[in-house]
PATI-386178 format. One record per residue (C-alpha): residue number from 1; x negated, y, z negated; residue in three letters. Coordinates in Angstrom, 2 decimals. Each point is the difference from the previous one (the first is absolute). Layout:
REM PATI-386178
node k: NUM | u: X | v: Y | w: Z | r: ALA
...
END
This chain:
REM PATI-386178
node k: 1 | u: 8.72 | v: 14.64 | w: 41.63 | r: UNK
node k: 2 | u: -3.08 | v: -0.23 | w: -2.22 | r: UNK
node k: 3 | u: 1.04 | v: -2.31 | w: -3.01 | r: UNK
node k: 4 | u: -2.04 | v: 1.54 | w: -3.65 | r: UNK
node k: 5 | u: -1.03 | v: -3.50 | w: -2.31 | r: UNK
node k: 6 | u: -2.14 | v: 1.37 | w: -3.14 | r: UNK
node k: 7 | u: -2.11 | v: -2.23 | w: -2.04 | r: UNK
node k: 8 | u: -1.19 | v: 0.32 | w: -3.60 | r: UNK
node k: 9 | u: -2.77 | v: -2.13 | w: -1.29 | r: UNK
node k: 10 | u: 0.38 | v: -0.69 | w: -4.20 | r: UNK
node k: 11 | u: -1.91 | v: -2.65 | w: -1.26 | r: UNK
node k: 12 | u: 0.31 | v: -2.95 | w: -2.93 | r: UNK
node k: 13 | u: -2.09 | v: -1.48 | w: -2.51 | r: UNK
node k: 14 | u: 1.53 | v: -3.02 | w: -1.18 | r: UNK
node k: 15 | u: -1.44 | v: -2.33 | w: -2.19 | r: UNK
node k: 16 | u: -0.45 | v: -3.71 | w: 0.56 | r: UNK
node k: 17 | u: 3.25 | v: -1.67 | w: -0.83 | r: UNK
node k: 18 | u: 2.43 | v: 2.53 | w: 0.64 | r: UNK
node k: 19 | u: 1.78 | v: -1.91 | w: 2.91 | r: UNK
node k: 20 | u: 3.57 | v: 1.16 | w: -0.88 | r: UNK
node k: 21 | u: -0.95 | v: 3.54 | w: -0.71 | r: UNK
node k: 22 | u: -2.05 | v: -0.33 | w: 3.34 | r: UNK
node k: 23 | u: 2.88 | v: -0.98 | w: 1.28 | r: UNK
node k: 24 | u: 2.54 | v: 2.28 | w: -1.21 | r: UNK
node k: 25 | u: -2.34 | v: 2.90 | w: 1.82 | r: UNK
node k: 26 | u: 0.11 | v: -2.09 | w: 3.42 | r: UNK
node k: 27 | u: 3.74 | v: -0.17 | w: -0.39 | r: UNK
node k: 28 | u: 0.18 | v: 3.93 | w: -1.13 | r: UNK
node k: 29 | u: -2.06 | v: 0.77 | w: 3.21 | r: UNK
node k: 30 | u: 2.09 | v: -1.22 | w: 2.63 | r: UNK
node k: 31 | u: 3.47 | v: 0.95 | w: -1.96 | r: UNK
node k: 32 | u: -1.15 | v: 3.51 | w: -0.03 | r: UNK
node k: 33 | u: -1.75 | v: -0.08 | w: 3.34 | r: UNK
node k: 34 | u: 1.94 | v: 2.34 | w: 2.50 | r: UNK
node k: 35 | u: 0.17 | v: 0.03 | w: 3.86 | r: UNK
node k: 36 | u: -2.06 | v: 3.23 | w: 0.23 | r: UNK
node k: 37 | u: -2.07 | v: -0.04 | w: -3.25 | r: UNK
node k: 38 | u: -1.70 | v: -2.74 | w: -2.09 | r: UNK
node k: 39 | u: -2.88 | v: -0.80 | w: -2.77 | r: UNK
node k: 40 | u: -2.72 | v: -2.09 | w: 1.16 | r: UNK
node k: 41 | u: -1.88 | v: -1.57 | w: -2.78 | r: UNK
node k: 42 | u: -3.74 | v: -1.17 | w: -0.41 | r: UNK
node k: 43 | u: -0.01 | v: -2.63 | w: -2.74 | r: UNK
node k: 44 | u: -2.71 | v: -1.36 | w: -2.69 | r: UNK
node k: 45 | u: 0.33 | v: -2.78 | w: -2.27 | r: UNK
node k: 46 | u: -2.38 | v: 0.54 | w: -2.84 | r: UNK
node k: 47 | u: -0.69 | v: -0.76 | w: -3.58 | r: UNK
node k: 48 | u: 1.32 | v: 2.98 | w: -1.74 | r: UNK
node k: 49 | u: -1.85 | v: -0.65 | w: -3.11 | r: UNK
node k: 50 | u: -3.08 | v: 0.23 | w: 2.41 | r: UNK
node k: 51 | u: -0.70 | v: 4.19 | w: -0.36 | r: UNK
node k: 52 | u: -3.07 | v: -0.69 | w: 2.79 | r: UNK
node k: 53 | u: 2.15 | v: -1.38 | w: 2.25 | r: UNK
node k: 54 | u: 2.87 | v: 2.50 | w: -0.72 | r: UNK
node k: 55 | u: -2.33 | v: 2.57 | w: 1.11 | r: UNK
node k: 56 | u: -0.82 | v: -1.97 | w: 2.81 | r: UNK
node k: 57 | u: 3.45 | v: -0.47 | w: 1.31 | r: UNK
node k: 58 | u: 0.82 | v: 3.74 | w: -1.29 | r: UNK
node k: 59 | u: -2.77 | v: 1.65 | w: 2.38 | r: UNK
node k: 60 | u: 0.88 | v: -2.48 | w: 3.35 | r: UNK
node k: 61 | u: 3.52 | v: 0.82 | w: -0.48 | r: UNK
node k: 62 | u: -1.10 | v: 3.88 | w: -0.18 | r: UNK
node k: 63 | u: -2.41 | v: -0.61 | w: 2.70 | r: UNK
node k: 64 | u: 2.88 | v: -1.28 | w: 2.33 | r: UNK
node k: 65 | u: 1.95 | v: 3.07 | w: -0.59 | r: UNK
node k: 66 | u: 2.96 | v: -1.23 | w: -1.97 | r: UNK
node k: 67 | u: 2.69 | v: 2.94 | w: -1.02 | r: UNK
node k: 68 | u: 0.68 | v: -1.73 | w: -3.33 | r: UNK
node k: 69 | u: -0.80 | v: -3.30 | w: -2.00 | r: UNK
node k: 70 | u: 2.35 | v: -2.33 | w: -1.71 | r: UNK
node k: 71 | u: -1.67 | v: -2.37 | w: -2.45 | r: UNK
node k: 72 | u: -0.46 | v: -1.65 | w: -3.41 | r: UNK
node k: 73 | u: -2.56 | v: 0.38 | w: -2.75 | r: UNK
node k: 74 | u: -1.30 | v: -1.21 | w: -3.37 | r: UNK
node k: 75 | u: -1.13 | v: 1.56 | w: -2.84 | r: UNK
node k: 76 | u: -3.81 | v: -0.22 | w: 1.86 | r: UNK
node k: 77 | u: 1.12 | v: 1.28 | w: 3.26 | r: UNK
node k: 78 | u: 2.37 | v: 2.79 | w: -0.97 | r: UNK
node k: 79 | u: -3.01 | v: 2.34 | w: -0.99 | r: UNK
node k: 80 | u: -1.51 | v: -0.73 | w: 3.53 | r: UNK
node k: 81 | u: 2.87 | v: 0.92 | w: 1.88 | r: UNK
node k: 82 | u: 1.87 | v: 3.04 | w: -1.59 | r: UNK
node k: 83 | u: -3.81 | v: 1.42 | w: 0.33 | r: UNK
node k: 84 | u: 0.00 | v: -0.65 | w: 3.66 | r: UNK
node k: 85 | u: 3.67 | v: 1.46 | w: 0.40 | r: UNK
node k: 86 | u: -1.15 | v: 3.33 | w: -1.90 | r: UNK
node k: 87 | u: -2.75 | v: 0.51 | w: 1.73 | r: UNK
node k: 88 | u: 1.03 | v: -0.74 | w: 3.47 | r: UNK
node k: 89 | u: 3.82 | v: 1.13 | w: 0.06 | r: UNK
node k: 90 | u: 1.17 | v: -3.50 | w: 1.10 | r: UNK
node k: 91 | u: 3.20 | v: -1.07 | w: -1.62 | r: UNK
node k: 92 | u: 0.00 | v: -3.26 | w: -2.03 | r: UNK
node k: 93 | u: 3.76 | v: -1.69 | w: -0.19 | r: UNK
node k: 94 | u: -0.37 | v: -3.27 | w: -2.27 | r: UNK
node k: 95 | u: 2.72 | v: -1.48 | w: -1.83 | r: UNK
node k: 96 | u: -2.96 | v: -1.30 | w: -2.55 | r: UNK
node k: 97 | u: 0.43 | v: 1.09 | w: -3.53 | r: UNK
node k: 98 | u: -0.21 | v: 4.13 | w: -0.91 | r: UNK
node k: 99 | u: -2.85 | v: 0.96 | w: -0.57 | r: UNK
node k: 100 | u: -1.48 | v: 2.11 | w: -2.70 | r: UNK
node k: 101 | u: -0.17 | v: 4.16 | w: 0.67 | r: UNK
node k: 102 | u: 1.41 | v: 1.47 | w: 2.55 | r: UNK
node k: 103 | u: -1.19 | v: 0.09 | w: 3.81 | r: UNK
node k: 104 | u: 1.40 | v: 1.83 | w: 2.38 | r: UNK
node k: 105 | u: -0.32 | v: -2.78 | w: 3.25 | r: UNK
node k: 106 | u: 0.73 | v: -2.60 | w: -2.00 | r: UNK
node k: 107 | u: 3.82 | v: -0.76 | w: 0.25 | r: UNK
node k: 108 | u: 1.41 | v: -2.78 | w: -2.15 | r: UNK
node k: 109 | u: 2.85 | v: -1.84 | w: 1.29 | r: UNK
node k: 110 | u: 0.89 | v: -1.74 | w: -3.52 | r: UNK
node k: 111 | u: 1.26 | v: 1.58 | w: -2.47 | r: UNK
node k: 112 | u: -1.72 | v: 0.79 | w: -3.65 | r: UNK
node k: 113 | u: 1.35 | v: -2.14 | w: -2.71 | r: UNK
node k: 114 | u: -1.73 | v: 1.03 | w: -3.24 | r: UNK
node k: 115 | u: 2.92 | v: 2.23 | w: -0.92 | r: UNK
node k: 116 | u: 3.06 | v: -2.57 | w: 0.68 | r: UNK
node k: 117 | u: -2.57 | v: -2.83 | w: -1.78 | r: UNK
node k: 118 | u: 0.05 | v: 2.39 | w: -3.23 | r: UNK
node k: 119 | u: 3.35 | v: 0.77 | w: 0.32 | r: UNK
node k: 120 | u: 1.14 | v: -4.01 | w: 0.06 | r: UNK
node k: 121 | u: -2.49 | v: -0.54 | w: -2.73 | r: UNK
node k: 122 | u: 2.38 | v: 2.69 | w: -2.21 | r: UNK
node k: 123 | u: 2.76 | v: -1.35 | w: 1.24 | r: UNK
node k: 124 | u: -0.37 | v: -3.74 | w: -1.51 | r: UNK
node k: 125 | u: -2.03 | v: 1.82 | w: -3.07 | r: UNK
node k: 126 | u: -2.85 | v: -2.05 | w: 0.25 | r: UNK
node k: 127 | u: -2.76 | v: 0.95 | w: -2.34 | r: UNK
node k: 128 | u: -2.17 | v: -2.86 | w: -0.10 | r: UNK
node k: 129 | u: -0.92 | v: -2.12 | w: 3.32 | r: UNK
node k: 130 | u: -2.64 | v: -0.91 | w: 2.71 | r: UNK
node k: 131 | u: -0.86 | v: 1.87 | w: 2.43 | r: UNK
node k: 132 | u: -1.63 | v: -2.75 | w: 3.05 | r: UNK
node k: 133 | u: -1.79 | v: 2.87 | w: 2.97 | r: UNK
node k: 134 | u: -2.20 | v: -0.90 | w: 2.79 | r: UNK
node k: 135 | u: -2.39 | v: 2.60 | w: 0.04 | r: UNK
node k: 136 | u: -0.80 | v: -0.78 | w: 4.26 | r: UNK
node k: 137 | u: 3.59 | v: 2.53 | w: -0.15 | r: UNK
node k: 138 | u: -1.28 | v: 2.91 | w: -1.82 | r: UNK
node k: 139 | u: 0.33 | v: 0.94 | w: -3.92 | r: UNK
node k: 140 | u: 2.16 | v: 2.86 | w: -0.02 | r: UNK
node k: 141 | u: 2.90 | v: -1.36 | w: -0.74 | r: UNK
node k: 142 | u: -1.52 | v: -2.47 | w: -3.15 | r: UNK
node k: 143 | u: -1.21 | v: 3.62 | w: -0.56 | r: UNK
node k: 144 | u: 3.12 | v: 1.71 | w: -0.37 | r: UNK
node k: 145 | u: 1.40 | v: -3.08 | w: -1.95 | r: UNK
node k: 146 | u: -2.81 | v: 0.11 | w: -2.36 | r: UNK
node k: 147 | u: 0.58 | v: 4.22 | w: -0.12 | r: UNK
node k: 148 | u: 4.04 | v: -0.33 | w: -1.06 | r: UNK
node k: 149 | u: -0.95 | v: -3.36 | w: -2.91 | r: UNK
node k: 150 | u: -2.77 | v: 2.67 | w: -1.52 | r: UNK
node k: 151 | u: 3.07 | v: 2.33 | w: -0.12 | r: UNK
node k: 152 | u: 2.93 | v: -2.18 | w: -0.58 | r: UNK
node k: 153 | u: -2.56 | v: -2.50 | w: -2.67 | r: UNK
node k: 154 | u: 0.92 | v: -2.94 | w: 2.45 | r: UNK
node k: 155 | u: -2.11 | v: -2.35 | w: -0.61 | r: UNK
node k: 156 | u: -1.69 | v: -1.57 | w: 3.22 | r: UNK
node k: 157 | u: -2.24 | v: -2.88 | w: 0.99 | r: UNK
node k: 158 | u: -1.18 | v: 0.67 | w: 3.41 | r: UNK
node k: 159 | u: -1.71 | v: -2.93 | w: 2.11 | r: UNK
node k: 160 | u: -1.74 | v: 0.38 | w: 3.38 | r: UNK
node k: 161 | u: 1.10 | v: -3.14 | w: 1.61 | r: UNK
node k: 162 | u: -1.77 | v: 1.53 | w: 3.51 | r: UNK
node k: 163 | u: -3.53 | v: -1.89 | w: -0.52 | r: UNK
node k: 164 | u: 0.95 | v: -3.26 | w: -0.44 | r: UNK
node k: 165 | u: -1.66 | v: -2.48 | w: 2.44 | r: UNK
node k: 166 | u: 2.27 | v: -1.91 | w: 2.31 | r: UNK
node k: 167 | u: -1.27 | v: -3.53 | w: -0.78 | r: UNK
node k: 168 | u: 0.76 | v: 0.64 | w: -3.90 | r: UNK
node k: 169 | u: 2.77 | v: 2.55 | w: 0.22 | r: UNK
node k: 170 | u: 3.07 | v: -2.78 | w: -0.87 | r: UNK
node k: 171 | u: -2.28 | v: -1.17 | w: -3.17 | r: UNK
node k: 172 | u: -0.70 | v: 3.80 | w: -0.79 | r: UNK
node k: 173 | u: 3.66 | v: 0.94 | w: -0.06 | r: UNK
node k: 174 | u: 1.27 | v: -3.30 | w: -1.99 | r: UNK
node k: 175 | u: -3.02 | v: 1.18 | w: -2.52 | r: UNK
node k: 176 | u: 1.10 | v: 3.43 | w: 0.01 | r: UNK
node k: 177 | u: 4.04 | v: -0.23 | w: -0.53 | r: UNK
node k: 178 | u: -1.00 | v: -2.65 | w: -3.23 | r: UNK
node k: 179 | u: -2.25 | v: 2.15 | w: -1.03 | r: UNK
node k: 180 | u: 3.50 | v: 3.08 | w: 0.24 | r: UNK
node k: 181 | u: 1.93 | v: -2.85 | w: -1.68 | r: UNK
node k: 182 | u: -2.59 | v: 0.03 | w: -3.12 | r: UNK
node k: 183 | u: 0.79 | v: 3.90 | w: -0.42 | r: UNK
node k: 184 | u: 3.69 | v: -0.53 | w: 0.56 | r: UNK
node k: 185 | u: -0.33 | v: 2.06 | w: 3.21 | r: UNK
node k: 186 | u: 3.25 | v: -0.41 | w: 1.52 | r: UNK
node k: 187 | u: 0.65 | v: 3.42 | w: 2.13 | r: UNK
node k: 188 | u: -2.27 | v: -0.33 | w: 2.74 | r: UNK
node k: 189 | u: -0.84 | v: 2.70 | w: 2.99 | r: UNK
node k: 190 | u: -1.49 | v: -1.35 | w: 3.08 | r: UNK
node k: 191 | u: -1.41 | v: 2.60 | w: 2.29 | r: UNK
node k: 192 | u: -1.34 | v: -2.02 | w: 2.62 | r: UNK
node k: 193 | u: 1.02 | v: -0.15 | w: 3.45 | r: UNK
node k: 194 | u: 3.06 | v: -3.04 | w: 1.42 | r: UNK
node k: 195 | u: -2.69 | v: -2.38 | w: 0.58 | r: UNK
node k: 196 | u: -2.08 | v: 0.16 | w: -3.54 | r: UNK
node k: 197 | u: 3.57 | v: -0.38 | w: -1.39 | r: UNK
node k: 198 | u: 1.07 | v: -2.64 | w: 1.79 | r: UNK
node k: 199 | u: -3.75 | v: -1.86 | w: -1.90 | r: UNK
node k: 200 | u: 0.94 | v: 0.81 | w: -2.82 | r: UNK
node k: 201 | u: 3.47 | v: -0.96 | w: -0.49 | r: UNK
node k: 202 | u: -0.64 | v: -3.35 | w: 0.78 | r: UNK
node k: 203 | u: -2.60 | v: -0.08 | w: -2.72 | r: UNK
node k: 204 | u: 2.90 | v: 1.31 | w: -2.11 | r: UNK
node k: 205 | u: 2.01 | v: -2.89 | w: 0.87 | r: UNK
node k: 206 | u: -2.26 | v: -2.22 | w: 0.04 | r: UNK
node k: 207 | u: -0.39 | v: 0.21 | w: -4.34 | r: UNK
node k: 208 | u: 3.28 | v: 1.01 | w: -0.42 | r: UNK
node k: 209 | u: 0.05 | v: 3.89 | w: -0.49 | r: UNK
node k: 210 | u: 3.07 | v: 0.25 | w: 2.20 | r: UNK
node k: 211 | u: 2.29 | v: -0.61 | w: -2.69 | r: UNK
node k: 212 | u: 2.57 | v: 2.06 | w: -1.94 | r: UNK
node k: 213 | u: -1.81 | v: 2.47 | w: -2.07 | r: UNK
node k: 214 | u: -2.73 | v: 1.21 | w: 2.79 | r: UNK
node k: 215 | u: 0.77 | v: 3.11 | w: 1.91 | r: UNK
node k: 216 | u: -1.99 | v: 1.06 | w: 3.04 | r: UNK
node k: 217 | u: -0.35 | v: 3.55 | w: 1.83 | r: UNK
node k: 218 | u: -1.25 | v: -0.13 | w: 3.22 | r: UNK
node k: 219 | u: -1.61 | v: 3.20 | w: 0.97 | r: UNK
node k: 220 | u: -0.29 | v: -0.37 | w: 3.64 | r: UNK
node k: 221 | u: 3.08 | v: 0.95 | w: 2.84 | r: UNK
node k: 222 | u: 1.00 | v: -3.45 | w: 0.96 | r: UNK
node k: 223 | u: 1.75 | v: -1.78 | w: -2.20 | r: UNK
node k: 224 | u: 1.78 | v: -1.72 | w: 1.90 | r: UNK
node k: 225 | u: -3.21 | v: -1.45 | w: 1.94 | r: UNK
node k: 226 | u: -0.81 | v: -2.46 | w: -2.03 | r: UNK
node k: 227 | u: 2.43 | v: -3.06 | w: -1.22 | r: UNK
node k: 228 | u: 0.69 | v: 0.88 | w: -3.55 | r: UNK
node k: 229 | u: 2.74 | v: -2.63 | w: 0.06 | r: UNK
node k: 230 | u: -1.95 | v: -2.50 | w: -2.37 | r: UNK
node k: 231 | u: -0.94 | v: 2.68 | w: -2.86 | r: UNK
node k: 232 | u: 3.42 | v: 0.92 | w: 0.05 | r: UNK
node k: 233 | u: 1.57 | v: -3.61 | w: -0.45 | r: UNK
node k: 234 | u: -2.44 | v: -0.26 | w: -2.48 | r: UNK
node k: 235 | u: 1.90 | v: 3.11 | w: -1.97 | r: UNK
node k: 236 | u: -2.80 | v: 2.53 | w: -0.11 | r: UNK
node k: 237 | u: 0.76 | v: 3.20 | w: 1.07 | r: UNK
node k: 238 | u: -1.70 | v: 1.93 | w: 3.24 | r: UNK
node k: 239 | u: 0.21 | v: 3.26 | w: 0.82 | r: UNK
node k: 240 | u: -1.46 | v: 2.02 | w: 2.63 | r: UNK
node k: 241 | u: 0.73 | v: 2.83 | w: 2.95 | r: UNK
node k: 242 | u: 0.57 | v: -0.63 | w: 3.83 | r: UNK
node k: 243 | u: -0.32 | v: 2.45 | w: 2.61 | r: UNK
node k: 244 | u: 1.34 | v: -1.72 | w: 2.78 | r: UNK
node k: 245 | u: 3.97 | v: -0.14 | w: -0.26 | r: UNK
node k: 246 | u: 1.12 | v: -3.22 | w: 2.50 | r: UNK
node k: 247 | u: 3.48 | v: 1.10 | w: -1.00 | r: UNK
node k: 248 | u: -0.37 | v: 2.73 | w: 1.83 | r: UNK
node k: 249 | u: 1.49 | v: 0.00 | w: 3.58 | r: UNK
node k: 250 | u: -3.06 | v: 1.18 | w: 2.02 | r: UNK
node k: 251 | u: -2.28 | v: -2.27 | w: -2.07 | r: UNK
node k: 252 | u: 2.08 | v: -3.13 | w: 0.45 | r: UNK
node k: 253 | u: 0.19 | v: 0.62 | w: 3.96 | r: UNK
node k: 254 | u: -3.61 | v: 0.26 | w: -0.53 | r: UNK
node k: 255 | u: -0.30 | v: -2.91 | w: -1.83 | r: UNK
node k: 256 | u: 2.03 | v: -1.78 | w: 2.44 | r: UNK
node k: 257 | u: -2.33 | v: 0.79 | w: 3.01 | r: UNK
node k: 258 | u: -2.87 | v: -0.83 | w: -2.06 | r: UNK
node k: 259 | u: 1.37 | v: -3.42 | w: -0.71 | r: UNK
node k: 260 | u: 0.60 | v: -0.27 | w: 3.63 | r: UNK
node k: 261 | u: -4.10 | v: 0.37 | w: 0.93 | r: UNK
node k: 262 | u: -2.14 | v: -3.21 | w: 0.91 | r: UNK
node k: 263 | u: -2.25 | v: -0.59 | w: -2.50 | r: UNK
node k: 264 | u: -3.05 | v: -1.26 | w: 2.09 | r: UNK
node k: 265 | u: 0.57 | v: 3.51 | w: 1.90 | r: UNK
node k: 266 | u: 0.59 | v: 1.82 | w: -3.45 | r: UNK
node k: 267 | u: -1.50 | v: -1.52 | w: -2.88 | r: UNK
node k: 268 | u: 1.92 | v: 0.17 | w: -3.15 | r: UNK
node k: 269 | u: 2.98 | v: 0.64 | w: 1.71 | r: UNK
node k: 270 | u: 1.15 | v: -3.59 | w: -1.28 | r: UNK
node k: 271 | u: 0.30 | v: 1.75 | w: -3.63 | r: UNK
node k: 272 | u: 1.88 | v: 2.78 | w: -1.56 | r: UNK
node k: 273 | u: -1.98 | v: 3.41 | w: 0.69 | r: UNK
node k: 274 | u: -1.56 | v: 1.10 | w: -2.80 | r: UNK
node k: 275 | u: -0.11 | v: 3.41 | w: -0.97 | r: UNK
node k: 276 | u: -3.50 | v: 0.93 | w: 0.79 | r: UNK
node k: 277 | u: 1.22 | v: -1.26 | w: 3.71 | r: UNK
node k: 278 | u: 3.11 | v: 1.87 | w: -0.29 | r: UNK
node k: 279 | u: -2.30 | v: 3.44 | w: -0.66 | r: UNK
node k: 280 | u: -2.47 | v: -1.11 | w: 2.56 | r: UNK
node k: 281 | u: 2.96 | v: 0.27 | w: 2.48 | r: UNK
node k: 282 | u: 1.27 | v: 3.42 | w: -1.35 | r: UNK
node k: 283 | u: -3.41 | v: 1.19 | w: 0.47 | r: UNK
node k: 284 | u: 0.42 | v: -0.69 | w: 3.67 | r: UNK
node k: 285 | u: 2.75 | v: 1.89 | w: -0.01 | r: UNK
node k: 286 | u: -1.56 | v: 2.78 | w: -2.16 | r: UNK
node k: 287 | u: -2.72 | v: 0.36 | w: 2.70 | r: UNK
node k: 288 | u: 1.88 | v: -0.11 | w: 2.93 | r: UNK
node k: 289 | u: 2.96 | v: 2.43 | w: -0.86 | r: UNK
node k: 290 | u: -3.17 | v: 2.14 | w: -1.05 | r: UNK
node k: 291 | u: -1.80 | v: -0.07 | w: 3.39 | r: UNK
node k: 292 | u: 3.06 | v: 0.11 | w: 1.61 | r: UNK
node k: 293 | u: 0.67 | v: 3.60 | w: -1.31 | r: UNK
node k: 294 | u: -3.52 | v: 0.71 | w: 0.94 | r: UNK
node k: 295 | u: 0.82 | v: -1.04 | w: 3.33 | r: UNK
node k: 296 | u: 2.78 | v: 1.83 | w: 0.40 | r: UNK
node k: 297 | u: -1.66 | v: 3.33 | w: -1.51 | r: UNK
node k: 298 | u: -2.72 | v: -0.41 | w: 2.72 | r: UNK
node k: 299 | u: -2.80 | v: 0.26 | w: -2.39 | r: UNK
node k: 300 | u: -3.55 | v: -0.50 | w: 1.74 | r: UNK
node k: 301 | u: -1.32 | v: -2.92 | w: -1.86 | r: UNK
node k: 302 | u: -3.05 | v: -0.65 | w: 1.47 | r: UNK
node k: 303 | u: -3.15 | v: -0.64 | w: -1.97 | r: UNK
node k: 304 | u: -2.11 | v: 3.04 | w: 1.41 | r: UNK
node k: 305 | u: -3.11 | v: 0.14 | w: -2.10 | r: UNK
node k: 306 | u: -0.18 | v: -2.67 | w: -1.32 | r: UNK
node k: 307 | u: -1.74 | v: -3.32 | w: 1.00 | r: UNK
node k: 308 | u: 1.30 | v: -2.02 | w: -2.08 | r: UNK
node k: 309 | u: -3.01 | v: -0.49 | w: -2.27 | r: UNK
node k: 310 | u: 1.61 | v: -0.99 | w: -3.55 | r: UNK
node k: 311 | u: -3.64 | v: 0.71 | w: -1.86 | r: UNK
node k: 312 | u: -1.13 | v: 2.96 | w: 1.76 | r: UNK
node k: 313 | u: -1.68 | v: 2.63 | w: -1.93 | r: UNK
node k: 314 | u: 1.84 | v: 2.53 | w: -0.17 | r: UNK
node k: 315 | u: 3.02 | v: -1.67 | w: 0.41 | r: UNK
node k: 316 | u: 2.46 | v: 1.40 | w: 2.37 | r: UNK
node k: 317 | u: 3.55 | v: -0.77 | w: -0.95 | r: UNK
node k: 318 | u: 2.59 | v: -0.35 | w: 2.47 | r: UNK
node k: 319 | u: 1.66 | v: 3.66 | w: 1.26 | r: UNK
node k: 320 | u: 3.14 | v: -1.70 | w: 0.32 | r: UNK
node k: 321 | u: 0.16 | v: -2.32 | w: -3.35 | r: UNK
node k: 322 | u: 1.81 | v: 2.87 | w: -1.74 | r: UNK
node k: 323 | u: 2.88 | v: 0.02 | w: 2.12 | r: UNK
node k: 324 | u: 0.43 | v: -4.03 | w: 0.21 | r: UNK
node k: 325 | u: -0.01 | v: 0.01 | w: -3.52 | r: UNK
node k: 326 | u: 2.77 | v: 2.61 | w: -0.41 | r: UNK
node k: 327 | u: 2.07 | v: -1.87 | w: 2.88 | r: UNK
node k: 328 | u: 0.14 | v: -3.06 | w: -2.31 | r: UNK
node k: 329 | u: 0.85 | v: 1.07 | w: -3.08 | r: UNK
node k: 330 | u: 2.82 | v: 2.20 | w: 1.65 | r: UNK
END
């Protein structure tokens, strides 16, 4: 009896200090491992904002003959790597922000949220309020915010909070929020990611804007990430959107596993997953339903033709990219 075992090699960018997500992808690939069929991973740990060493990581993952990539980017990366993906037919699957245009081996495991962040905006009728964006995330959506006030005469201040220095950051945002006080800027938008947030909001308790009176959107997807518990004693209102439902029966076994882990073994397993860790493990299981079907379908996925040469001239994208990319967004 001659027992069949495929392989499929994907590899990861992750940026330095993404242990839980890292995680979350470890724990994704042996959950969805099977007896006869399995991802194999080849792993870099980078500085996304580092577009040199994106490319660098980008072509050695290429060069090793990955099927697909799942990784992060910034605002300076993204550019880099949807170019690469284009030209080369190598599916990207990041749960990073969405980025701007539309590219066809890019897939984007979160969700937009411009149109449900206008659509809360109507809802409270707010026409006058801050708007706090981290540019490292992309301006479309301070874009489309900036698009509907023009049409609805909102009026907006809108603050990049992105390229404030770490050692001055808690001063900067004390300044800042005084500063919002002076204009009687009480409806306040922060899109920055859980951890920017998190800076912030201590700042904001810190002087006091936590109060009744204050009322805070938060346009990321994990509200619940963070511990809002202060602001709220305080009486200021938060509002915001989460994408990962614990109440639901499949994500509390889930969660209940991932409790479970070792966190010397697992890193950030010690903490509730965050969302960005919660996509990072759908993406495993994105990809390997995907090459699964492939497997199944008996498609010859070999890399004839190409050596793996990210920055040849021509370049010669992969034969078999197409299909990979229509097996993952099925």
């Amino acid at each position: 009896m001659i027992l069949s075992f495929c392989v499929f090699v994907t590899g990861g960018l992750f940026p330095r200090g993404a242990d839980q997500e890292y995680s979350a992808f470890r724990v994704g690939m042996v959950q969805f491992g099977m007896a006869d069929f399995r991802l194999t991973p080849h792993i870099d740990n980078l500085e996304v904002a580092n577009s040199f060493a994106v490319t660098n990581c980008f072509c050695s993952q290429f060069s090793r003959g990955v099927y697909a990539i799942f990784g992060f980017y910034d605002k300076k990366s993204v550019n880099t790597i949807t170019s690469f993906c284009e030209t080369l037919h190598v599916s990207f699957i990041t749960p990073s922000f969405p980025a701007e245009g539309m590219n066809q081996f890019v897939l984007q495991m979160r969700p937009d949220i411009k149109g449900p962040l206008v659509s809360l905006v109507e809802y409270y009728k707010w026409e006058k309020f801050a708007y706090l964006y981290d540019s490292d995330r992309g301006l479309s959506t301070l874009q489309v915010i900036l698009d509907t006030a023009a049409e609805k005469k909102w009026v907006v201040t809108a603050i990049n909070v992105g390229n404030l220095k770490d050692e001055r950051k808690d001063e900067a945002y004390r300044s800042l929020f005084q500063d919002l006080e002076i204009r009687k800027e009480r409806r306040i938008i922060l899109d920055c990611e859980q951890d920017k947030v998190k800076d912030i909001m201590e700042q904001v308790i810190t002087i006091g804007r936590h109060v009744k009176g204050y009322h805070y959107i938060i346009a990321n997807l994990g509200f619940v990430d963070g511990d809002l518990s202060k602001i709220q004693y305080g009486g200021a209102n938060v509002s915001g959107f989460q994408i990962v439902d614990f109440d639901d029966p499949v994500v509390a076994k889930f969660d209940q596993r991932w409790e479970a882990l070792e966190e010397k073994e697992y890193p950030g397993a010690d903490t509730r997953i965050r969302y960005t860790s919660a996509l990072t493990y759908d993406a495993v299981h994105v990809m390997t339903e995907a090459f699964r079907f492939l497997y199944k379908q008996r498609i010859d996925m070999s890399r004839r033709g190409n050596n793996g040469d990210c920055l040849a001239n021509p370049a010669v994208p992969w034969a078999q990219g197409v299909e990979i990319e229509r097996a993952l967004k099925q």
